[in-house]
C-alpha positions in Angstrom: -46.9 -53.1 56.2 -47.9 -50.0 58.1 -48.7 -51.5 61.4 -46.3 -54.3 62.1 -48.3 -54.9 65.6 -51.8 -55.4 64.5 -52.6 -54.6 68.4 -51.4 -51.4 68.2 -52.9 -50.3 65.2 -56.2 -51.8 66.6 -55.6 -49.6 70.1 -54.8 -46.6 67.4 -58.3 -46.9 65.6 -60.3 -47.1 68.9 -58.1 -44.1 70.2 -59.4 -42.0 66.9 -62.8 -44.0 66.2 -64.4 -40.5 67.0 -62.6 -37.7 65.2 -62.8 -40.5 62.1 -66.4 -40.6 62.4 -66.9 -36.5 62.6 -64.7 -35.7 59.5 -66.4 -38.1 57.5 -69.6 -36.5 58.5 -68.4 -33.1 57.6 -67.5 -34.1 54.2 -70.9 -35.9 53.5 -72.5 -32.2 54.4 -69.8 -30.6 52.3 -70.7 -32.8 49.6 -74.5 -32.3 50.2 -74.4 -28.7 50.4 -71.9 -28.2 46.9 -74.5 -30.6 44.6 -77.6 -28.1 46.7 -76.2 -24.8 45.4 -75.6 -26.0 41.8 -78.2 -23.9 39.6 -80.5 -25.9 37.8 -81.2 -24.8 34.7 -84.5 -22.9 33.2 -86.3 -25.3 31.0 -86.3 -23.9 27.2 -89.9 -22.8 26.5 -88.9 -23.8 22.7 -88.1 -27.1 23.9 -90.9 -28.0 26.4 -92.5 -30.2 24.5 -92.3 -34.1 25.0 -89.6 -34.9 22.3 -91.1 -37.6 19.7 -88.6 -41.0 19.1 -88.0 -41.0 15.7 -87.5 -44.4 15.4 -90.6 -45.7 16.8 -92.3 -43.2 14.5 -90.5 -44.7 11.5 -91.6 -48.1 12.8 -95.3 -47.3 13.1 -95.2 -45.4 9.7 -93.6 -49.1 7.8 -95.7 -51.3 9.8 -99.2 -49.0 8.6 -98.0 -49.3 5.6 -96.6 -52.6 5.2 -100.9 -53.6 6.4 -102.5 -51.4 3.9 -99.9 -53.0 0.8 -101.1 -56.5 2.2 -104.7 -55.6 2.4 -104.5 -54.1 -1.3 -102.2 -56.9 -2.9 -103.1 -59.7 -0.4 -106.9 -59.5 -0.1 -107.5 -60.7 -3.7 -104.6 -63.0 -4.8 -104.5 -63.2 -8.8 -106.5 -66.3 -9.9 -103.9 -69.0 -11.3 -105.0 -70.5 -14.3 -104.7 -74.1 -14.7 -101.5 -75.2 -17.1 -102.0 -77.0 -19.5 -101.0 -81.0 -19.9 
């Protein structure tokens, strides 16, 4: 264990409370200012446009079709004849 007098090492931190607090301030605005001067970069023109999910176009596509083979097949169900006795 570092501090084998907890007393001491709490006079230690109230000693140096202040120059603690001020470097972590300076990195927080060295961290700020380094993600600031990061470029963004320049939207594609190509690529502007809203990008489509495939998948839920797939899912419309089978589910319009999956109503029109109902309405075709299902609408009129084939008359059953009665079976013969």
């Amino acid at each position: 264990m570092p501090y084998q007098n907890p007393e001491r090492k709490r006079h230690w931190e109230r000693e140096h409370r202040e120059k603690r607090n001020a470097m972590r301030r300076m990195q927080r605005l060295n961290t700020r200012s380094e993600c600031q001067s990061i470029p963004k970069p320049a939207p594609d023109p190509v690529s502007n446009q809203n990008p489509q999910n495939t998948w839920k176009t797939m899912l419309g596509w089978a589910i319009g079709i999956g109503v029109v083979l109902f309405a075709i097949g299902g609408a009129n169900p084939p008359l059953s004849s009665p079976r013969p006795n």
